[in-house]
PDB file with one MODEL, atoms N, CA, C and O in Angstrom:
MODEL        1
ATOM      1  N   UNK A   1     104.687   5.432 -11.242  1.00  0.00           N
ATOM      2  CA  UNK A   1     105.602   5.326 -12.346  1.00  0.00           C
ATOM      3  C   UNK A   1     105.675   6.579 -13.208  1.00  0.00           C
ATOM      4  O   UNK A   1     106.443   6.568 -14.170  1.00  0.00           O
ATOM      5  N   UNK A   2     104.993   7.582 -12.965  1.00  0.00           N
ATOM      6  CA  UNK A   2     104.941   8.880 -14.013  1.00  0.00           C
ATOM      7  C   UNK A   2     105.918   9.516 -13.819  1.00  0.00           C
ATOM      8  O   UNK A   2     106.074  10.413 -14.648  1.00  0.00           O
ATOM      9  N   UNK A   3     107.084   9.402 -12.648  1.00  0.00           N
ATOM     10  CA  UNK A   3     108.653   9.850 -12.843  1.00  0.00           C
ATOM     11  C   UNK A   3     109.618   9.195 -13.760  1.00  0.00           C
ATOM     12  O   UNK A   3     110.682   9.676 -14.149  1.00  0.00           O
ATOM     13  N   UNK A   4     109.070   7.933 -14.084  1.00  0.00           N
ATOM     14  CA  UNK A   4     109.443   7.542 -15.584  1.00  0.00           C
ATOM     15  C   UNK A   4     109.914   7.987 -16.750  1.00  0.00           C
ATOM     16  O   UNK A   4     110.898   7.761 -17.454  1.00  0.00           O
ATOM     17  N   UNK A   5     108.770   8.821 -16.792  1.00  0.00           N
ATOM     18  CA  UNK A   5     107.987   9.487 -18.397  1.00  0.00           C
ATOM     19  C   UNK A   5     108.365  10.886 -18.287  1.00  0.00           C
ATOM     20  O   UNK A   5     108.619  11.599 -19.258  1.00  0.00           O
ATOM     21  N   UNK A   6     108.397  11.310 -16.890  1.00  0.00           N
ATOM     22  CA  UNK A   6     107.958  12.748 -16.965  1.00  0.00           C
ATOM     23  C   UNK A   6     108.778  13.210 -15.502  1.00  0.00           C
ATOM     24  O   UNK A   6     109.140  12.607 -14.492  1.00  0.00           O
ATOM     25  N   UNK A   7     108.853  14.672 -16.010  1.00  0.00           N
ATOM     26  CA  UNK A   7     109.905  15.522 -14.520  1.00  0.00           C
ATOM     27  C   UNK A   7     108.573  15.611 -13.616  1.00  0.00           C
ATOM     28  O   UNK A   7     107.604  16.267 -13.997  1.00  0.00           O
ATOM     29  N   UNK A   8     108.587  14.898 -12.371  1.00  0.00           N
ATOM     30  CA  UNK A   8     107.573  15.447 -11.023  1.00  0.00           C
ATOM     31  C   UNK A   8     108.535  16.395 -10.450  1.00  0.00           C
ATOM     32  O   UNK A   8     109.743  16.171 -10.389  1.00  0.00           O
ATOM     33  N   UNK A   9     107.936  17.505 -10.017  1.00  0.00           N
ATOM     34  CA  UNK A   9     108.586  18.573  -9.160  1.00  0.00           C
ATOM     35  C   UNK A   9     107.682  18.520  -8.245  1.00  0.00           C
ATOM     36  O   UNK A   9     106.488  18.408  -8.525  1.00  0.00           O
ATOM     37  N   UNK A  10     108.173  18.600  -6.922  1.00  0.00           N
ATOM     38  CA  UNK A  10     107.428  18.889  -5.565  1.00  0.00           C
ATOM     39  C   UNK A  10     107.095  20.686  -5.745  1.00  0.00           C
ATOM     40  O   UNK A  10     107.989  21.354  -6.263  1.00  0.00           O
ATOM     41  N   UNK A  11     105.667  21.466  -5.254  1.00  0.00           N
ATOM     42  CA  UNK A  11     105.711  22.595  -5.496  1.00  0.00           C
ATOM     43  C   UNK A  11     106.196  23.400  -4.343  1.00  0.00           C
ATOM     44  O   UNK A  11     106.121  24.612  -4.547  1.00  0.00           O
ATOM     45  N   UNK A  12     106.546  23.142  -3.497  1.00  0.00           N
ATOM     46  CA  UNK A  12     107.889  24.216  -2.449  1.00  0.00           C
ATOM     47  C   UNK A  12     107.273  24.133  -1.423  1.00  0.00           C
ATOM     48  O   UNK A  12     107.932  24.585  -0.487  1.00  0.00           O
ATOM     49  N   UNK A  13     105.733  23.548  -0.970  1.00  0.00           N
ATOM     50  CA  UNK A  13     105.035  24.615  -0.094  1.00  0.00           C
ATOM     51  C   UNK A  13     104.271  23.328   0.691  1.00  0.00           C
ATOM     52  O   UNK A  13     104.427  22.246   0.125  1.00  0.00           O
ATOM     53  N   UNK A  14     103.544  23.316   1.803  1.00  0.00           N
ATOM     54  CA  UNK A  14     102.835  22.697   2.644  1.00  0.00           C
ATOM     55  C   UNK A  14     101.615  22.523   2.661  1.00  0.00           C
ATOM     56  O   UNK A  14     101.131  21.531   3.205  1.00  0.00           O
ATOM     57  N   UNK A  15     100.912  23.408   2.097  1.00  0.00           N
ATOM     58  CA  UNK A  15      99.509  23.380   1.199  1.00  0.00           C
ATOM     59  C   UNK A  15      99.313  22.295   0.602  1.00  0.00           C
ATOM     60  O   UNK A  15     100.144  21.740  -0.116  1.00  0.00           O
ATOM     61  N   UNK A  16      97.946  21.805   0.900  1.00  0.00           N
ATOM     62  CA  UNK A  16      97.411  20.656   0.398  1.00  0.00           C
ATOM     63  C   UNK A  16      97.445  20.616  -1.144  1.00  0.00           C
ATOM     64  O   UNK A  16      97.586  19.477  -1.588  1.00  0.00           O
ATOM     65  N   UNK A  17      97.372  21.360  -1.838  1.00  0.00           N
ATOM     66  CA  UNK A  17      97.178  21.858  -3.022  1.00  0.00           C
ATOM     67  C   UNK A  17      98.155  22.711  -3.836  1.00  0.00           C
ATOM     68  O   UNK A  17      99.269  22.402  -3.411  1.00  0.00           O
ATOM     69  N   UNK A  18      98.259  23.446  -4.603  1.00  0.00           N
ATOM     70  CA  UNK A  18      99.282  24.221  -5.461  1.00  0.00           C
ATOM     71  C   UNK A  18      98.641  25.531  -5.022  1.00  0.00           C
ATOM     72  O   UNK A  18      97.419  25.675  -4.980  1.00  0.00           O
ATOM     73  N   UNK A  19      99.498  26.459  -4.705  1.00  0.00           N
ATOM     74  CA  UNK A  19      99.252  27.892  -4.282  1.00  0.00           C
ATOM     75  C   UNK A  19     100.063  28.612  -5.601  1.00  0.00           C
ATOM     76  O   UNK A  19     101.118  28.018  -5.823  1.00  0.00           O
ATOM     77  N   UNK A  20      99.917  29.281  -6.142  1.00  0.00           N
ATOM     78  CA  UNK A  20     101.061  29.458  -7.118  1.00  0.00           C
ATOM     79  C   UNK A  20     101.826  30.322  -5.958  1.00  0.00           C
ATOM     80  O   UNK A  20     103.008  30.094  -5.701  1.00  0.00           O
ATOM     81  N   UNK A  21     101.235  31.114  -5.419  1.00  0.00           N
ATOM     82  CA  UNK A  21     101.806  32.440  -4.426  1.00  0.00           C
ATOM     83  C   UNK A  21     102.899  32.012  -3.211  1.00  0.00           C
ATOM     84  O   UNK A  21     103.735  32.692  -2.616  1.00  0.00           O
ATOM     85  N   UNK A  22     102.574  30.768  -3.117  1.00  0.00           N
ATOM     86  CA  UNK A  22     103.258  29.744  -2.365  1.00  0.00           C
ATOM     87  C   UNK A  22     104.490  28.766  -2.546  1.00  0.00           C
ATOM     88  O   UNK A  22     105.173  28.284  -1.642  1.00  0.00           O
ATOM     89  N   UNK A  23     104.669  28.519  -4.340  1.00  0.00           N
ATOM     90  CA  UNK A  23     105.547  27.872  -4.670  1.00  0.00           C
ATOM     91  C   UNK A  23     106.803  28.440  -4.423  1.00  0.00           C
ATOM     92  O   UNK A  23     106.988  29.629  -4.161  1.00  0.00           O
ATOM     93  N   UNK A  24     107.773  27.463  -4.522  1.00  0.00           N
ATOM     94  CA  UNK A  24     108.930  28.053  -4.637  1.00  0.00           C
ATOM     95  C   UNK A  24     109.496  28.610  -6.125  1.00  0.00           C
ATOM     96  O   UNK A  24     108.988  28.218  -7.175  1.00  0.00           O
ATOM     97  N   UNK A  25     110.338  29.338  -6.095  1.00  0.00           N
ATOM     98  CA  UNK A  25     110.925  29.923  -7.651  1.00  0.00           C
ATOM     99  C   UNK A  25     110.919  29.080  -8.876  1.00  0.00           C
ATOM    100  O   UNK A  25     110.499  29.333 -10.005  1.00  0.00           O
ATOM    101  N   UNK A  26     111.686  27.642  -8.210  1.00  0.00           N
ATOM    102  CA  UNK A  26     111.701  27.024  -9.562  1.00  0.00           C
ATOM    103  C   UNK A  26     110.518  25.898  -9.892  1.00  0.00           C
ATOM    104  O   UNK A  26     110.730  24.943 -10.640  1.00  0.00           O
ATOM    105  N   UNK A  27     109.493  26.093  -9.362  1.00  0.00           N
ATOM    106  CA  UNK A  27     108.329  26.050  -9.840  1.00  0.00           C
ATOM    107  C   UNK A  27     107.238  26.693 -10.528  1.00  0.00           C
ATOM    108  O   UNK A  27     106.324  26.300 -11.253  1.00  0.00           O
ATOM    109  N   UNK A  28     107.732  28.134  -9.940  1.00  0.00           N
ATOM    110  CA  UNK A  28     106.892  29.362 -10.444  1.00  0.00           C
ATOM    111  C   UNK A  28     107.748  29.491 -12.125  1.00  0.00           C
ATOM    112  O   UNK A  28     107.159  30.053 -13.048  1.00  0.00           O
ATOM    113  N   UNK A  29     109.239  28.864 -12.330  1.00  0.00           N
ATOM    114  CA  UNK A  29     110.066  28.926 -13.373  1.00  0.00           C
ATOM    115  C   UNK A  29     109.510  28.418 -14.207  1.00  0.00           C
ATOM    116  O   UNK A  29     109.046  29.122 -15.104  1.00  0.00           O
ATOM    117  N   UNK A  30     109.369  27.241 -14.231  1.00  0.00           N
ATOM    118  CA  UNK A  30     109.012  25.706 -14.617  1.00  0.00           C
ATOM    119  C   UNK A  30     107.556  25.362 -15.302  1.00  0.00           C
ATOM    120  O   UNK A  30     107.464  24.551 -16.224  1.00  0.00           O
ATOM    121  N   UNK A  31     106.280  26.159 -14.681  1.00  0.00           N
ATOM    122  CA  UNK A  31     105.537  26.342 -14.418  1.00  0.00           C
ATOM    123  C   UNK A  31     104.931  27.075 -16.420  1.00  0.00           C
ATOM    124  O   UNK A  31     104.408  26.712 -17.474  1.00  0.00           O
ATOM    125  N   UNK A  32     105.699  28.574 -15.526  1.00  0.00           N
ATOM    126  CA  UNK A  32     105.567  29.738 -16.958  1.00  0.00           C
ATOM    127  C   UNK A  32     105.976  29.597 -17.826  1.00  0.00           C
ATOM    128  O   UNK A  32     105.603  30.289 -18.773  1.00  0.00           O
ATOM    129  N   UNK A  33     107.374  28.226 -18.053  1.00  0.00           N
ATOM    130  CA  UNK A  33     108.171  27.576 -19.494  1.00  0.00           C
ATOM    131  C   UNK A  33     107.343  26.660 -20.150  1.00  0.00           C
ATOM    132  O   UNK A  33     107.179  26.502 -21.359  1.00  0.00           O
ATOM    133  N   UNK A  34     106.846  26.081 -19.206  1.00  0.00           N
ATOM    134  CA  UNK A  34     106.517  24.597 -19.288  1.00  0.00           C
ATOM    135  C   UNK A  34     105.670  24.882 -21.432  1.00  0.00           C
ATOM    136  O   UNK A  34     105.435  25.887 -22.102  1.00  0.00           O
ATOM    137  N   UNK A  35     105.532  23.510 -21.662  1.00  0.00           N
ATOM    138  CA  UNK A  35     104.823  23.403 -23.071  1.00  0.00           C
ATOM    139  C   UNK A  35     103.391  22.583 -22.577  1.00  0.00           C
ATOM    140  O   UNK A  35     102.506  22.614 -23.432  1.00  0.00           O
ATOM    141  N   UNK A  36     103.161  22.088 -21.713  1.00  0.00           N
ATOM    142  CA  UNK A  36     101.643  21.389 -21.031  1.00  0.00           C
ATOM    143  C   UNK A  36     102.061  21.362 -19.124  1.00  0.00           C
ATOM    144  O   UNK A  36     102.940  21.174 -18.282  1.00  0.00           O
ATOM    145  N   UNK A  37     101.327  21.544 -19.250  1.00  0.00           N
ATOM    146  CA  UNK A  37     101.755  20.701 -17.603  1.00  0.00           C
ATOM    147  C   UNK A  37     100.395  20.004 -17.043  1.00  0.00           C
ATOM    148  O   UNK A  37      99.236  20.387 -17.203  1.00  0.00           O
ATOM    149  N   UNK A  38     100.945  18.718 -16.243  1.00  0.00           N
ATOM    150  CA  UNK A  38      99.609  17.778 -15.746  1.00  0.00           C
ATOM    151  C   UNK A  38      99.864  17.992 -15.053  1.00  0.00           C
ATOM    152  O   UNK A  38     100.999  17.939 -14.578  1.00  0.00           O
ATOM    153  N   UNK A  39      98.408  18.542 -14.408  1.00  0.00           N
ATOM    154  CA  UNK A  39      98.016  18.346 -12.412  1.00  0.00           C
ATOM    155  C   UNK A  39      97.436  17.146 -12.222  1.00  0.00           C
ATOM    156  O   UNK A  39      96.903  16.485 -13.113  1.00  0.00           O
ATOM    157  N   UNK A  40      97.535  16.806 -10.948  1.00  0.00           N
ATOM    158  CA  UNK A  40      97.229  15.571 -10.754  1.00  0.00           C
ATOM    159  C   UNK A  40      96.429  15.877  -9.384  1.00  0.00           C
ATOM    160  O   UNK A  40      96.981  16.782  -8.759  1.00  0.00           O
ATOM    161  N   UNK A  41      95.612  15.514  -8.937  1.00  0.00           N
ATOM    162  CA  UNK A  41      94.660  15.085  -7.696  1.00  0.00           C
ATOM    163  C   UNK A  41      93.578  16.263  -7.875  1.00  0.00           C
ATOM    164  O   UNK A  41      93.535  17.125  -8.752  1.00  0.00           O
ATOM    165  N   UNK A  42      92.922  16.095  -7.043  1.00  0.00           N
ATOM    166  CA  UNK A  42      91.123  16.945  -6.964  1.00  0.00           C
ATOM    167  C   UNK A  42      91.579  18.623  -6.460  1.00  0.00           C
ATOM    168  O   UNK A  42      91.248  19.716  -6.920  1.00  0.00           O
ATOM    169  N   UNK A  43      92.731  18.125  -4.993  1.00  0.00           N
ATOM    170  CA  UNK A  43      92.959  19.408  -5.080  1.00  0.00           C
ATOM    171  C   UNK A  43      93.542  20.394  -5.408  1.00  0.00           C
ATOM    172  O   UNK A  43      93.269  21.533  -5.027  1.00  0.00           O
ATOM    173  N   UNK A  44      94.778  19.949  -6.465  1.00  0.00           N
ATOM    174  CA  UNK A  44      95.245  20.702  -6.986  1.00  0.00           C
ATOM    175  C   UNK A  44      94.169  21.082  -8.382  1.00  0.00           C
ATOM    176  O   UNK A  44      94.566  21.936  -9.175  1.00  0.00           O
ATOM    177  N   UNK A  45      93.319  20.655  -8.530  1.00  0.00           N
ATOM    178  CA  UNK A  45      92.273  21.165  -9.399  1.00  0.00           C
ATOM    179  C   UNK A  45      91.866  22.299  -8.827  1.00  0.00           C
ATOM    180  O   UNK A  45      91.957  23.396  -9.378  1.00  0.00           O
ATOM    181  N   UNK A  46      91.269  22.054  -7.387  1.00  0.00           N
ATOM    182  CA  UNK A  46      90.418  22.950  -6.749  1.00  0.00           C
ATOM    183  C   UNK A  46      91.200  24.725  -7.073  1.00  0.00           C
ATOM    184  O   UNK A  46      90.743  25.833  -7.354  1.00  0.00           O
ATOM    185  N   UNK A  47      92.652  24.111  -6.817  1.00  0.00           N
ATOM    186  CA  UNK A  47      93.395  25.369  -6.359  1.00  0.00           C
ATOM    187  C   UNK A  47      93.946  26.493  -7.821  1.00  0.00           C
ATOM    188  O   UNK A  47      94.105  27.713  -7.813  1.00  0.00           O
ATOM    189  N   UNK A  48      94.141  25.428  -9.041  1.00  0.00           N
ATOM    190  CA  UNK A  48      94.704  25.571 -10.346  1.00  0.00           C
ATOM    191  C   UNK A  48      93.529  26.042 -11.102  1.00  0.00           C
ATOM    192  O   UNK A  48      93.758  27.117 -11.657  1.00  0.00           O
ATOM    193  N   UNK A  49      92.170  25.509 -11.328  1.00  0.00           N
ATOM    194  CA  UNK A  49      92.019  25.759 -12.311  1.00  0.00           C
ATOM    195  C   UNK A  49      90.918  27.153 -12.683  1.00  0.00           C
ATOM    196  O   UNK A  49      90.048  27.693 -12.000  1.00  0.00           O
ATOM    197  N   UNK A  50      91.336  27.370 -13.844  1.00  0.00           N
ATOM    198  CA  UNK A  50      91.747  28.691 -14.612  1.00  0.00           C
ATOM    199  C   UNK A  50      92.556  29.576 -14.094  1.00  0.00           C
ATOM    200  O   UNK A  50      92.410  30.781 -13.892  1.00  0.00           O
ATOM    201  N   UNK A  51      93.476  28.818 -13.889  1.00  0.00           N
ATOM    202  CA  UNK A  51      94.993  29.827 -13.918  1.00  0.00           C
ATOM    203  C   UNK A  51      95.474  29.526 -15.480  1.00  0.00           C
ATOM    204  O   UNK A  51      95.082  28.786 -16.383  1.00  0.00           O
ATOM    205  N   UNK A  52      96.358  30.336 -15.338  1.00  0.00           N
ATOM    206  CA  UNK A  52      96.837  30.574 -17.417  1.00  0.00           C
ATOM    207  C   UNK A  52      97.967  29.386 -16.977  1.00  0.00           C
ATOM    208  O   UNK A  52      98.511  28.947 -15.963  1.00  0.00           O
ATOM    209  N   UNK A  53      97.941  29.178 -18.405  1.00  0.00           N
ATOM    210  CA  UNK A  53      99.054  27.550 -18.491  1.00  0.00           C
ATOM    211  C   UNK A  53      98.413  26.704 -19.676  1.00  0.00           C
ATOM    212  O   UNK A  53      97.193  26.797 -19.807  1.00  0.00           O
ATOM    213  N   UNK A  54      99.182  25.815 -20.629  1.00  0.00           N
ATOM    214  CA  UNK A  54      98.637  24.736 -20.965  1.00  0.00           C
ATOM    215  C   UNK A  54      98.350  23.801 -20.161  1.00  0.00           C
ATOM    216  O   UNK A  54      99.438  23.243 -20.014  1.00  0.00           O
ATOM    217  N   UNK A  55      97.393  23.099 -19.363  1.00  0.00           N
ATOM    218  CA  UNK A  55      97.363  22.273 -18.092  1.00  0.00           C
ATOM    219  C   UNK A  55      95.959  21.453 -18.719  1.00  0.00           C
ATOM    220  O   UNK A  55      94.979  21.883 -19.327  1.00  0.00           O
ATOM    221  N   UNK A  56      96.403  19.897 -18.212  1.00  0.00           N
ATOM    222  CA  UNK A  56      96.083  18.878 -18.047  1.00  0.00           C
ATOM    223  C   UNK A  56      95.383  18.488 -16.671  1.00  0.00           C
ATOM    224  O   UNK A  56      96.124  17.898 -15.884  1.00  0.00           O
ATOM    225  N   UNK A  57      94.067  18.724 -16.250  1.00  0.00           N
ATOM    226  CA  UNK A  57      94.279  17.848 -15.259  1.00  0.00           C
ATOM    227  C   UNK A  57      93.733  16.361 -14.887  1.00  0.00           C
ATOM    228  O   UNK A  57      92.657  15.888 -15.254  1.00  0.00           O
ATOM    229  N   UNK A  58      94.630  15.789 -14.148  1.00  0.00           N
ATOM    230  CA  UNK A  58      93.809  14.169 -13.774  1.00  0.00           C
ATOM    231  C   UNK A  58      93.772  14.253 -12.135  1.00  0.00           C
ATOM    232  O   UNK A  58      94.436  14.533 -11.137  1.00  0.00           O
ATOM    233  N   UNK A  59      92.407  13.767 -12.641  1.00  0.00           N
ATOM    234  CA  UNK A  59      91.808  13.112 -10.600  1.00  0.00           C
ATOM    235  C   UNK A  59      91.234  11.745 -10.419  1.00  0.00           C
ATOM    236  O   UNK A  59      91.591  10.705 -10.971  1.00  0.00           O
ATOM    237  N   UNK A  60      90.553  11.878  -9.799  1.00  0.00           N
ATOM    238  CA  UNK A  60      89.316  10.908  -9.270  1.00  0.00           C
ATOM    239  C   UNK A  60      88.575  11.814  -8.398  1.00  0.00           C
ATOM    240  O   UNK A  60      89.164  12.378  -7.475  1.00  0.00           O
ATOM    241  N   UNK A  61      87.270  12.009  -8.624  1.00  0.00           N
ATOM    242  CA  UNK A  61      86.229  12.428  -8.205  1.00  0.00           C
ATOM    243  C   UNK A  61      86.399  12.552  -6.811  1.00  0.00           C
ATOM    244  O   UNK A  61      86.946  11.486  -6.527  1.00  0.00           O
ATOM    245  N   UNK A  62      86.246  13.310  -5.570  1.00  0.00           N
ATOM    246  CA  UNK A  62      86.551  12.480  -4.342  1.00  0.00           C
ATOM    247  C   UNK A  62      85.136  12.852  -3.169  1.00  0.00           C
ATOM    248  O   UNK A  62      84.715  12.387  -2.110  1.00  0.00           O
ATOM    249  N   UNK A  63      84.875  13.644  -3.846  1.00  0.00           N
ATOM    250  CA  UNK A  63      83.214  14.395  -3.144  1.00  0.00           C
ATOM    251  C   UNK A  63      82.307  15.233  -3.732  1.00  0.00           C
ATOM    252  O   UNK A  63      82.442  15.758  -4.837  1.00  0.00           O
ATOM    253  N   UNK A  64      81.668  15.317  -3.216  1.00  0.00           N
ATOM    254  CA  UNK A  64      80.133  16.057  -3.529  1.00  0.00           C
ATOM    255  C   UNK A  64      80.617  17.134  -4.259  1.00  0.00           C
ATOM    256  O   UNK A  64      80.223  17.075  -5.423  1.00  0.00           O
ATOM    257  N   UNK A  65      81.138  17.846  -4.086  1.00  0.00           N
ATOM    258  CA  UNK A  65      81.453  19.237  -4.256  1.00  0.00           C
ATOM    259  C   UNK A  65      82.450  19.521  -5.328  1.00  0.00           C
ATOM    260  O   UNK A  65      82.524  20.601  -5.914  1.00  0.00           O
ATOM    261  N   UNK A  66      83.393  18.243  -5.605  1.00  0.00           N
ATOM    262  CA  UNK A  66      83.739  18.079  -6.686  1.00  0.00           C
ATOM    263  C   UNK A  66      83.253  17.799  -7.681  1.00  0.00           C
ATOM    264  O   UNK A  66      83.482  18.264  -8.797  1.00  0.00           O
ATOM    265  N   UNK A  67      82.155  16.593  -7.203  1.00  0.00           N
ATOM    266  CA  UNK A  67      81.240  16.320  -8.591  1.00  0.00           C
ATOM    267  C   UNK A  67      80.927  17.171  -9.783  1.00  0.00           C
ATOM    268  O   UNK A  67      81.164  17.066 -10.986  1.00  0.00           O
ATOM    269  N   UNK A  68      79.968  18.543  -8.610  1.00  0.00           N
ATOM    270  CA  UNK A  68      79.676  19.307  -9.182  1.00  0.00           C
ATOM    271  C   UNK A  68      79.971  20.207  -9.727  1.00  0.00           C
ATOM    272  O   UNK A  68      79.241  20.885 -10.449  1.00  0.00           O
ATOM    273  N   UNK A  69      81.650  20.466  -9.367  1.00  0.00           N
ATOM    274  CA  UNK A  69      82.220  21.525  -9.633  1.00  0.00           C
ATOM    275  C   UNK A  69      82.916  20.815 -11.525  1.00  0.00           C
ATOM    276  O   UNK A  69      82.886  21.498 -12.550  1.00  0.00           O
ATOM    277  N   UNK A  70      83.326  19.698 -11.457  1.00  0.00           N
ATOM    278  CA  UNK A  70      83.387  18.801 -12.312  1.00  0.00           C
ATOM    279  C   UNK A  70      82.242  18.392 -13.556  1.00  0.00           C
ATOM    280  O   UNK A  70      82.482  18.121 -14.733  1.00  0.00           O
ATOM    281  N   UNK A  71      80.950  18.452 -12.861  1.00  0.00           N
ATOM    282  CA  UNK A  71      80.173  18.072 -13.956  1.00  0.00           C
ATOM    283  C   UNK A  71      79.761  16.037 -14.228  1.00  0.00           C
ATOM    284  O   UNK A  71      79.266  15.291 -15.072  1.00  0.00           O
ATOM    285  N   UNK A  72      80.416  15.987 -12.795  1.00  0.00           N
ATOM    286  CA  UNK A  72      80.683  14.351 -12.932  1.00  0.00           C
ATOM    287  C   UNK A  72      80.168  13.670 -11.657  1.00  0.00           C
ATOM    288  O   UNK A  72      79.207  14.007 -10.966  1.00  0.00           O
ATOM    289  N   UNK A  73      81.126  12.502 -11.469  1.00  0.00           N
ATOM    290  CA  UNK A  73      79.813  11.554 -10.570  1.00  0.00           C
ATOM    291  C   UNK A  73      81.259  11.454  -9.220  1.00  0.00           C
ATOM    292  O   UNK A  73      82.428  11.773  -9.437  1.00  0.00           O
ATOM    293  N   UNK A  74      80.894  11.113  -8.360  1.00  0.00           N
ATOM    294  CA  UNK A  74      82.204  11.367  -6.835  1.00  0.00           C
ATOM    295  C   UNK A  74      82.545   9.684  -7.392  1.00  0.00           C
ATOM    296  O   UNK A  74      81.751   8.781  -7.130  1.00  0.00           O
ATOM    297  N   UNK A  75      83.542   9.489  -8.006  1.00  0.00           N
ATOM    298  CA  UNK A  75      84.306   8.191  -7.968  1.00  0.00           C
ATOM    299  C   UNK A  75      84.890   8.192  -9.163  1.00  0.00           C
ATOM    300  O   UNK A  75      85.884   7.481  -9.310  1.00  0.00           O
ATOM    301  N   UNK A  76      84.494   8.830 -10.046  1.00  0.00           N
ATOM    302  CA  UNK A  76      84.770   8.776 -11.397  1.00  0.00           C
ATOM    303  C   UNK A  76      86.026   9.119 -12.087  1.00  0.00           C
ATOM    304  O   UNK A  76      86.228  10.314 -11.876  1.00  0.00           O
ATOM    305  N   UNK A  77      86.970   8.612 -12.822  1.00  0.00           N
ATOM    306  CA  UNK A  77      88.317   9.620 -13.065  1.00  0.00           C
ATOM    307  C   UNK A  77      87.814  10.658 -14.318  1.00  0.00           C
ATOM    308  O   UNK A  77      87.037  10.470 -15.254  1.00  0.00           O
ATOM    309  N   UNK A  78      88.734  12.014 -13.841  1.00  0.00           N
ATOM    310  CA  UNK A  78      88.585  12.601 -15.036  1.00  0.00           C
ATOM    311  C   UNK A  78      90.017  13.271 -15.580  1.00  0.00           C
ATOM    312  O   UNK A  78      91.063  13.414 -14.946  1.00  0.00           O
ATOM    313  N   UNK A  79      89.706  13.653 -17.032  1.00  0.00           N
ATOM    314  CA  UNK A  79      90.835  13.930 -17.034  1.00  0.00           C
ATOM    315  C   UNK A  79      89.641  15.130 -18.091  1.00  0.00           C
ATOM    316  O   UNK A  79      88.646  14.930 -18.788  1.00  0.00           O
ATOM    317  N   UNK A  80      90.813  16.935 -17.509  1.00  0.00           N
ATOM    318  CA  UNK A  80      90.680  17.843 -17.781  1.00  0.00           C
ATOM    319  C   UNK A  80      90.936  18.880 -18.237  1.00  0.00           C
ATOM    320  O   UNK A  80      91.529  19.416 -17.301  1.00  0.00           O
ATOM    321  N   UNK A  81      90.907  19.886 -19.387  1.00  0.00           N
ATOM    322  CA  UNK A  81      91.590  20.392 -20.289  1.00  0.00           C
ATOM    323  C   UNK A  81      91.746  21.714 -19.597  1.00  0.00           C
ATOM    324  O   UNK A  81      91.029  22.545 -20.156  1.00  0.00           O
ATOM    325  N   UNK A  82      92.521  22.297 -18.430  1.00  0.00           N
ATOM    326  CA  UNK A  82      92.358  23.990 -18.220  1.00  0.00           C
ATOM    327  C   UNK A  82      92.256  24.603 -18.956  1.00  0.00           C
ATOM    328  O   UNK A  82      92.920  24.720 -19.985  1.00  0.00           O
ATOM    329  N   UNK A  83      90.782  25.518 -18.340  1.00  0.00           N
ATOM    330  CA  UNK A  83      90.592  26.652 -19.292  1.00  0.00           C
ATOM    331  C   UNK A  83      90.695  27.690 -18.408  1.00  0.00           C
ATOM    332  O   UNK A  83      90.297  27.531 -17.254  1.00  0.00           O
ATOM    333  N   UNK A  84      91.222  28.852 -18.809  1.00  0.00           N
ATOM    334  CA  UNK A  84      91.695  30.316 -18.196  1.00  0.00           C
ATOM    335  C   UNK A  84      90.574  30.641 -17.982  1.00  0.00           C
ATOM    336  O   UNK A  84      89.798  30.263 -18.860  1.00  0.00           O
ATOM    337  N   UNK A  85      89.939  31.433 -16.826  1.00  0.00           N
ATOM    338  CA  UNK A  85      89.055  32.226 -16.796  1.00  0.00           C
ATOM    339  C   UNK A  85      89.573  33.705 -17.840  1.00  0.00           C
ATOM    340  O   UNK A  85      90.690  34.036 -18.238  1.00  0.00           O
ATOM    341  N   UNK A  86      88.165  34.364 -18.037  1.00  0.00           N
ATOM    342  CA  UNK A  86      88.618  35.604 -18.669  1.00  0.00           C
ATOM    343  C   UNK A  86      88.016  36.548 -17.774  1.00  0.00           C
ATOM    344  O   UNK A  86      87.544  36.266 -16.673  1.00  0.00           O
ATOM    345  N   UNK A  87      88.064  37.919 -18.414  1.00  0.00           N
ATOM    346  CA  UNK A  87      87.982  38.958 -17.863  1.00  0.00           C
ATOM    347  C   UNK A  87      86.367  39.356 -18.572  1.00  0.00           C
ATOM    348  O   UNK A  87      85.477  40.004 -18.020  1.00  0.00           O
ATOM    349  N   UNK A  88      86.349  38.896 -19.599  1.00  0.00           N
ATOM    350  CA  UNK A  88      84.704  39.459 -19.778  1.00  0.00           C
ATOM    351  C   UNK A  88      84.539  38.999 -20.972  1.00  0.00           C
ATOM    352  O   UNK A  88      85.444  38.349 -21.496  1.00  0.00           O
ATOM    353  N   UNK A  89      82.871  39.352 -21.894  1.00  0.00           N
ATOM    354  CA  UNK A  89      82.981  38.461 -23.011  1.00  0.00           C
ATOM    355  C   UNK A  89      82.219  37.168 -23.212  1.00  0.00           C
ATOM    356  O   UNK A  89      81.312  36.786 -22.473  1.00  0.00           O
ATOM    357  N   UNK A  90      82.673  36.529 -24.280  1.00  0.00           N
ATOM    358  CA  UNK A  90      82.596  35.211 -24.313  1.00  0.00           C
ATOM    359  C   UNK A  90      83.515  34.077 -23.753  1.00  0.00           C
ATOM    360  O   UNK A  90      83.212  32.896 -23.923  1.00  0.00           O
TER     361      UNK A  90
ENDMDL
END
């Protein structure tokens, strides 16, 4: 039901996940306008996060490797605030 509430855009590409390098234009558009944007599943976590963006993401836990990369337990939903990596610093 979240096409309801909200624009879903498919991201252009065949990748399990969000490539940005991969999207098509008007995602890469959409994307850099946007005022938040929610990701949704583990692997578009895997692939998104700390890329620059206001971004949301929601999953469910789905393995080991997420757990940990997460900080959480493999079943668990989370929902996650992207943070940009930086370049150095704090």
């Amino acid at each position: 039901g979240l096409d309801k509430v909200a624009t879903v855009v498919p991201n252009g590409s065949d990748a399990p996940a969000t490539l940005l390098s991969q999207c098509s234009p008007e995602v890469i558009r959409l994307y850099d306008s946007a005022d938040v944007i929610i990701v949704k599943g583990q692997g578009n976590y895997e692939s998104l996060e700390g890329e620059c963006g206001n971004s949301f993401f929601l999953l469910r836990v789905k393995c080991n490797v997420g757990a940990t990369m997460l900080k959480s337990e493999v079943g668990c939903a989370v929902i996650k605030q992207n943070l940009p990596r930086t370049s150095g610093g704090l």
